[in-house]
N, C-alpha and C positions, 0 to 999 in steps of 0.2 A: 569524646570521640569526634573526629572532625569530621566535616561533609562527604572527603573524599573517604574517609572509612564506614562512613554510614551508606552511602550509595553503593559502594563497591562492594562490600557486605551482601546487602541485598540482591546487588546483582548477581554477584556469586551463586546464591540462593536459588535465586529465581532460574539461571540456567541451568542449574542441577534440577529444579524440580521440571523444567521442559523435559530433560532430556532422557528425565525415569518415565514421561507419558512415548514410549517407541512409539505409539499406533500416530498417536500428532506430529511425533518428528518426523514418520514414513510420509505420511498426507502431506505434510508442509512441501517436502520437494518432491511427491510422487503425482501429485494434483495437476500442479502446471505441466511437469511431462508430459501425463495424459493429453491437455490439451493441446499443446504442440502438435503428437502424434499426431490426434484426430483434425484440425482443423490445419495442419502445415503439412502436414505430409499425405494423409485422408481424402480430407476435402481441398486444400491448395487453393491456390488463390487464383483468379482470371483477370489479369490488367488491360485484356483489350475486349473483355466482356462486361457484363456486367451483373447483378446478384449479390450477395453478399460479402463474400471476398472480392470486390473487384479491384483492388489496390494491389501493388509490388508486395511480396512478404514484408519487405525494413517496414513497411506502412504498419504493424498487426505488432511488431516488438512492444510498444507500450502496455498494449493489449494483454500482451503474456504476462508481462511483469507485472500488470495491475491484479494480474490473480493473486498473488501471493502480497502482492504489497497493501490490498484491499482486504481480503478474508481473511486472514494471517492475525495483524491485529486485533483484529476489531470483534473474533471470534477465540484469541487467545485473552486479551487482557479482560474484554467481555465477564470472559469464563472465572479468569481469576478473581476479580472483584466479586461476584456472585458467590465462587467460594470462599474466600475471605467472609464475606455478609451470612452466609449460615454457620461456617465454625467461628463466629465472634470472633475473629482476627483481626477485625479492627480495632475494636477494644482495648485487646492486647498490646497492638500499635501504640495507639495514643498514648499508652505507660512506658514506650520507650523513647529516646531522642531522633526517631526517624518521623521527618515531615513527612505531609502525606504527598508534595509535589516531587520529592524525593522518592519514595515508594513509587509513584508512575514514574520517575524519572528510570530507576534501574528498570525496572520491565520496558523501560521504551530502547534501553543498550539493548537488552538482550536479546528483543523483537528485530532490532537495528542488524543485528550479527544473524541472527537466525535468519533472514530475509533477504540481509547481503549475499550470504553463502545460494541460497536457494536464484535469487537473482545473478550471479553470476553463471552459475547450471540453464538457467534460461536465455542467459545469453547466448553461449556456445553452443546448446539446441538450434535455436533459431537460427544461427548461419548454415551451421553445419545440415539441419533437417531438413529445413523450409528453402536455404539457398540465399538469403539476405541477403543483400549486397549493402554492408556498413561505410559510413561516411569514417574515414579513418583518419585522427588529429587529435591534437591535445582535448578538444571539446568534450571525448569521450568521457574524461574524467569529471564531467560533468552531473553524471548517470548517478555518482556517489552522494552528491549532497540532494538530487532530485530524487532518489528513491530511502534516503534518511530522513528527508522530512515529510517525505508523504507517509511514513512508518509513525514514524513522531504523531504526525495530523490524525492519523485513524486509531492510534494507542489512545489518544487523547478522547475519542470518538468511542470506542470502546469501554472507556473507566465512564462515560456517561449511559453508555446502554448496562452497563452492569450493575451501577445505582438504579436506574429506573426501570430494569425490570425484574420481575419475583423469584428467580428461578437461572441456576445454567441454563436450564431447556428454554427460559422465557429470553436468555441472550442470543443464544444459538437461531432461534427462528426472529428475533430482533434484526442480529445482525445479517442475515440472507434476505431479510426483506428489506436491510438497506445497499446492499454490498450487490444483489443481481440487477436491480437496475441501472447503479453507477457505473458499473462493468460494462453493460449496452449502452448507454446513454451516454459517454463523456469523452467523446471521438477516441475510441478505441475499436471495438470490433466493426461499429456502424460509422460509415462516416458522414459528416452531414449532408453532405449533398444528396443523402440517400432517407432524409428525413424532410419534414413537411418544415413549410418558411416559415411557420406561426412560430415552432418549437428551436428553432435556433439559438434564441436569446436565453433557452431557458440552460441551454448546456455550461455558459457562463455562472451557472448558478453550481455547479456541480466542484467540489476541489479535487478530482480528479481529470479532471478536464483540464487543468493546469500541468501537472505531470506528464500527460499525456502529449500537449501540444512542444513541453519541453523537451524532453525524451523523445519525440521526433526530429526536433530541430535541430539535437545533435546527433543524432544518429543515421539522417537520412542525407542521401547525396543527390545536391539539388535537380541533377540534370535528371535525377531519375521519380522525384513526384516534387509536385508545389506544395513546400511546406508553409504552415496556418502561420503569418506575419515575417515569412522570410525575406521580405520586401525591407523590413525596419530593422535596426541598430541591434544585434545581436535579441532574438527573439526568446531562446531560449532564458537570458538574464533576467528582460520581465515576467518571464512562466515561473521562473524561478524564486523571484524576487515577493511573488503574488501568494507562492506557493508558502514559501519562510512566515510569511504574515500570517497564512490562515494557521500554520502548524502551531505556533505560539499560542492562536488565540484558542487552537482548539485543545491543546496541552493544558493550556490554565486555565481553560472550564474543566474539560477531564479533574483537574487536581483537586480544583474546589469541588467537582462533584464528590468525592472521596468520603464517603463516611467518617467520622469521628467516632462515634461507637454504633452498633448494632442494636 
Protein backbone atom coordinates (compact mmCIF):
# COMPACT_ATOMS: atom_id res chain seq x y z
CA UNK A 1 0.00 0.00 0.00
CA UNK A 2 1.42 3.34 -0.78
CA UNK A 3 1.86 6.44 1.50
CA UNK A 4 -0.92 8.13 -0.34
CA UNK A 5 -3.28 4.97 0.56
CA UNK A 6 -2.19 4.76 3.94
CA UNK A 7 -2.69 8.45 5.01
CA UNK A 8 -5.75 8.77 3.07
CA UNK A 9 -7.16 5.61 4.71
CA UNK A 10 -6.66 6.93 7.91
CA UNK A 11 -7.83 10.18 7.26
CA UNK A 12 -10.85 8.87 5.93
CA UNK A 13 -11.16 7.27 9.35
CA UNK A 14 -10.53 9.69 11.45
CA UNK A 15 -13.16 12.05 9.92
CA UNK A 16 -15.86 9.60 10.15
CA UNK A 17 -14.89 8.96 13.61
CA UNK A 18 -15.01 13.25 14.37
CA UNK A 19 -18.14 13.47 12.82
CA UNK A 20 -20.06 10.44 14.84
CA UNK A 21 -18.75 12.67 18.11
CA UNK A 22 -22.08 15.62 17.12
CA UNK A 23 -21.69 17.10 20.60
CA UNK A 24 -17.66 17.94 19.26
CA UNK A 25 -18.63 18.84 15.95
CA UNK A 26 -21.61 21.35 17.43
CA UNK A 27 -18.71 22.86 20.12
CA UNK A 28 -16.11 23.04 17.34
CA UNK A 29 -18.21 25.84 15.38
CA UNK A 30 -20.79 26.75 18.16
CA UNK A 31 -17.83 27.91 20.62
CA UNK A 32 -16.17 30.62 18.51
CA UNK A 33 -19.93 31.94 17.66
CA UNK A 34 -20.49 32.25 21.12
CA UNK A 35 -17.63 34.29 21.55
CA UNK A 36 -18.13 36.59 18.67
CA UNK A 37 -21.61 37.19 19.96
CA UNK A 38 -20.38 38.09 23.40
CA UNK A 39 -17.26 39.96 22.99
CA UNK A 40 -18.18 41.67 19.19
CA UNK A 41 -21.36 42.31 19.42
CA UNK A 42 -21.97 42.22 23.75
CA UNK A 43 -19.18 43.88 24.92
CA UNK A 44 -17.80 45.74 21.27
CA UNK A 45 -14.91 47.31 21.22
CA UNK A 46 -13.85 51.16 22.26
CA UNK A 47 -11.04 52.56 19.82
CA UNK A 48 -11.07 55.87 21.16
CA UNK A 49 -11.30 54.44 24.87
CA UNK A 50 -9.59 52.57 26.48
CA UNK A 51 -9.99 48.83 28.58
CA UNK A 52 -9.94 45.90 27.10
CA UNK A 53 -11.34 46.08 23.68
CA UNK A 54 -9.66 49.28 22.95
CA UNK A 55 -8.68 48.41 19.29
CA UNK A 56 -10.89 48.51 15.87
CA UNK A 57 -12.75 44.98 15.63
CA UNK A 58 -10.17 43.67 12.24
CA UNK A 59 -7.64 44.19 15.60
CA UNK A 60 -9.69 40.98 17.63
CA UNK A 61 -9.99 38.63 14.09
CA UNK A 62 -6.91 36.71 15.07
CA UNK A 63 -8.28 36.39 18.44
CA UNK A 64 -11.36 34.57 17.10
CA UNK A 65 -9.68 32.29 14.96
CA UNK A 66 -7.26 31.45 17.63
CA UNK A 67 -10.16 29.87 19.54
CA UNK A 68 -10.72 27.12 17.30
CA UNK A 69 -7.28 27.01 15.75
CA UNK A 70 -5.78 26.59 19.61
CA UNK A 71 -8.52 24.36 21.60
CA UNK A 72 -9.62 22.47 18.47
CA UNK A 73 -6.36 20.56 18.12
CA UNK A 74 -4.82 20.35 20.89
CA UNK A 75 -8.09 18.96 22.72
CA UNK A 76 -9.03 16.77 19.75
CA UNK A 77 -5.69 14.86 18.89
CA UNK A 78 -4.94 15.34 22.81
CA UNK A 79 -8.02 13.08 23.22
CA UNK A 80 -7.28 10.70 20.51
CA UNK A 81 -3.94 9.57 21.52
CA UNK A 82 -5.16 9.09 25.17
CA UNK A 83 -7.81 6.94 23.58
CA UNK A 84 -5.83 5.12 21.31
CA UNK A 85 -3.29 4.53 24.71
CA UNK A 86 -6.25 2.74 26.73
CA UNK A 87 -7.79 0.58 23.99
CA UNK A 88 -4.05 -0.64 22.97
CA UNK A 89 -4.39 0.88 19.47
CA UNK A 90 -1.30 1.45 19.27
CA UNK A 91 -0.11 -1.78 19.41
CA UNK A 92 -2.35 -2.64 16.89
CA UNK A 93 -0.70 0.20 14.84
CA UNK A 94 2.64 -0.95 15.00
CA UNK A 95 1.42 -4.51 13.20
CA UNK A 96 0.34 -2.62 10.41
CA UNK A 97 2.40 -0.45 7.55
CA UNK A 98 0.99 2.92 8.97
CA UNK A 99 3.97 5.08 10.50
CA UNK A 100 3.27 6.83 13.36
CA UNK A 101 4.22 10.38 11.70
CA UNK A 102 1.64 9.23 9.26
CA UNK A 103 -1.08 8.53 11.75
CA UNK A 104 -0.63 12.33 13.18
CA UNK A 105 -0.25 13.28 9.70
CA UNK A 106 -4.08 12.33 8.72
CA UNK A 107 -5.46 13.75 11.98
CA UNK A 108 -3.64 16.79 11.22
CA UNK A 109 -5.92 16.87 7.34
CA UNK A 110 -8.72 16.28 9.08
CA UNK A 111 -8.08 18.96 11.95
CA UNK A 112 -6.77 21.20 8.88
CA UNK A 113 -10.67 20.80 7.10
CA UNK A 114 -12.56 20.65 10.32
CA UNK A 115 -10.85 24.27 11.45
CA UNK A 116 -10.90 25.66 7.88
CA UNK A 117 -14.57 25.24 7.60
CA UNK A 118 -15.08 26.54 11.27
CA UNK A 119 -12.57 29.53 10.44
CA UNK A 120 -14.20 30.54 7.47
CA UNK A 121 -17.84 30.75 9.65
CA UNK A 122 -15.59 33.08 11.86
CA UNK A 123 -14.57 34.99 9.30
CA UNK A 124 -18.02 36.21 7.90
CA UNK A 125 -19.08 36.71 11.73
CA UNK A 126 -16.72 38.94 12.31
CA UNK A 127 -17.50 41.38 9.56
CA UNK A 128 -20.80 41.00 9.22
CA UNK A 129 -21.31 40.96 13.51
CA UNK A 130 -18.50 43.06 15.00
CA UNK A 131 -18.51 45.44 11.51
CA UNK A 132 -14.60 44.62 10.56
CA UNK A 133 -13.37 46.74 8.22
CA UNK A 134 -10.90 43.91 6.10
CA UNK A 135 -7.90 44.93 4.30
CA UNK A 136 -9.23 43.53 0.78
CA UNK A 137 -6.20 41.88 -1.77
CA UNK A 138 -4.70 38.87 -2.81
CA UNK A 139 -2.86 38.79 0.69
CA UNK A 140 -6.03 37.30 2.13
CA UNK A 141 -5.30 34.08 0.82
CA UNK A 142 -2.80 34.23 3.03
CA UNK A 143 -5.22 33.20 6.07
CA UNK A 144 -4.95 29.49 4.47
CA UNK A 145 -1.43 28.55 5.00
CA UNK A 146 -1.41 30.69 8.34
CA UNK A 147 -4.18 29.02 9.90
CA UNK A 148 -2.82 25.24 8.41
CA UNK A 149 0.10 25.52 10.18
CA UNK A 150 -0.84 26.74 13.27
CA UNK A 151 -3.52 23.55 13.08
CA UNK A 152 -0.34 21.38 12.15
CA UNK A 153 1.88 23.18 15.29
CA UNK A 154 -0.86 22.55 18.00
CA UNK A 155 -1.86 18.76 16.30
CA UNK A 156 1.80 18.22 16.92
CA UNK A 157 1.25 19.79 20.62
CA UNK A 158 -1.51 17.83 21.22
CA UNK A 159 -0.10 13.98 20.29
CA UNK A 160 2.57 15.34 23.08
CA UNK A 161 0.04 16.12 25.90
CA UNK A 162 -1.65 12.82 24.98
CA UNK A 163 1.61 10.73 25.61
CA UNK A 164 2.32 12.58 28.66
CA UNK A 165 -0.63 12.65 30.31
CA UNK A 166 -2.81 9.51 32.11
CA UNK A 167 -6.12 9.97 31.08
CA UNK A 168 -8.71 11.91 28.24
CA UNK A 169 -9.67 13.84 31.45
CA UNK A 170 -5.62 14.36 32.34
CA UNK A 171 -5.66 15.91 28.32
CA UNK A 172 -8.53 17.79 28.47
CA UNK A 173 -7.39 19.99 31.83
CA UNK A 174 -3.64 19.67 30.18
CA UNK A 175 -4.65 21.16 27.31
CA UNK A 176 -6.85 24.45 28.93
CA UNK A 177 -4.22 25.04 31.15
CA UNK A 178 -2.08 25.44 28.11
CA UNK A 179 -4.54 26.76 25.33
CA UNK A 180 -6.15 29.95 28.05
CA UNK A 181 -3.17 31.57 28.67
CA UNK A 182 -1.77 31.57 24.99
CA UNK A 183 -5.22 32.84 24.01
CA UNK A 184 -4.55 36.12 26.53
CA UNK A 185 -1.05 36.25 26.24
CA UNK A 186 -0.02 36.17 22.31
CA UNK A 187 -1.51 39.71 21.13
CA UNK A 188 -4.81 38.48 20.52
CA UNK A 189 -7.35 39.66 22.95
CA UNK A 190 -4.67 41.73 25.15
CA UNK A 191 -2.69 43.75 23.35
CA UNK A 192 0.71 44.85 24.38
CA UNK A 193 0.68 47.88 25.15
CA UNK A 194 -1.75 47.02 27.64
CA UNK A 195 0.72 44.82 29.52
CA UNK A 196 3.70 45.60 31.66
CA UNK A 197 7.43 46.25 29.82
CA UNK A 198 9.20 43.33 31.68
CA UNK A 199 6.63 40.88 30.01
CA UNK A 200 6.84 41.82 26.30
CA UNK A 201 9.72 39.77 25.41
CA UNK A 202 8.21 37.02 26.81
CA UNK A 203 5.13 36.99 24.06
CA UNK A 204 7.88 36.23 21.43
CA UNK A 205 8.20 33.07 23.29
CA UNK A 206 4.47 32.00 22.57
CA UNK A 207 3.82 30.32 18.61
CA UNK A 208 0.79 31.81 18.54
CA UNK A 209 1.88 35.15 18.83
CA UNK A 210 3.27 34.53 15.19
CA UNK A 211 -0.13 33.82 13.78
CA UNK A 212 -1.49 36.37 15.23
CA UNK A 213 0.83 39.26 14.24
CA UNK A 214 0.42 37.37 10.62
CA UNK A 215 -3.16 37.34 10.42
CA UNK A 216 -3.28 40.97 11.20
CA UNK A 217 -0.89 41.98 8.81
CA UNK A 218 -3.03 40.79 6.16
CA UNK A 219 -6.08 41.44 7.30
CA UNK A 220 -5.94 44.92 8.70
CA UNK A 221 -5.87 48.13 6.61
CA UNK A 222 -3.06 50.26 7.54
CA UNK A 223 -4.84 53.59 7.67
CA UNK A 224 -6.89 52.01 10.26
CA UNK A 225 -4.37 50.48 13.21
CA UNK A 226 -0.36 50.22 13.16
CA UNK A 227 0.29 46.90 12.45
CA UNK A 228 3.23 44.90 14.62
CA UNK A 229 6.49 45.22 11.66
CA UNK A 230 4.32 46.95 9.12
CA UNK A 231 7.29 49.23 8.59
CA UNK A 232 9.50 46.07 7.01
CA UNK A 233 9.37 43.95 3.82
CA UNK A 234 6.06 42.12 3.77
CA UNK A 235 5.57 41.33 7.58
CA UNK A 236 3.22 38.83 7.50
CA UNK A 237 6.05 36.45 5.28
CA UNK A 238 8.38 36.52 8.23
CA UNK A 239 5.22 35.53 10.82
CA UNK A 240 4.77 33.17 8.49
CA UNK A 241 7.95 31.90 7.55
CA UNK A 242 8.58 31.74 11.70
CA UNK A 243 5.31 30.17 11.95
CA UNK A 244 6.23 26.88 9.03
CA UNK A 245 9.57 26.29 11.31
CA UNK A 246 7.87 25.97 14.68
CA UNK A 247 4.83 23.69 12.90
CA UNK A 248 7.47 21.19 11.69
CA UNK A 249 9.47 21.06 14.53
CA UNK A 250 6.52 20.70 16.63
CA UNK A 251 4.83 18.02 14.23
CA UNK A 252 8.08 15.90 14.53
CA UNK A 253 8.10 15.80 18.25
CA UNK A 254 4.25 15.16 18.30
CA UNK A 255 5.19 11.95 15.95
CA UNK A 256 8.10 10.84 17.83
CA UNK A 257 6.07 11.34 20.95
CA UNK A 258 3.78 8.54 19.47
CA UNK A 259 3.67 5.51 21.29
CA UNK A 260 4.94 2.32 19.72
CA UNK A 261 3.01 -0.07 21.93
CA UNK A 262 0.82 0.56 25.09
Amino acid sequence: MSLTRRVGSETTAAARGFLRRRTAVFFTFFFPVIIILIFGALVQTNPTGGGLFAEPPVYYLPAYLAVVVLFTPLSRVGSEVARHREGNRFEKLATTPLARWEWLLAQTLVNVAIIGGAAILIFVLVVFVTGAEIAVGPQLFALVPFVALAVALFCGVGAILGRVADSQDGVIAASNGIAIPLLFLSETFVAPDQLPDWFLPALNLSPLTYFSRGVRAVTTPRATIQVEGATGVAPWLLNLGVLAVLAVVFFVLGAFALPRTD
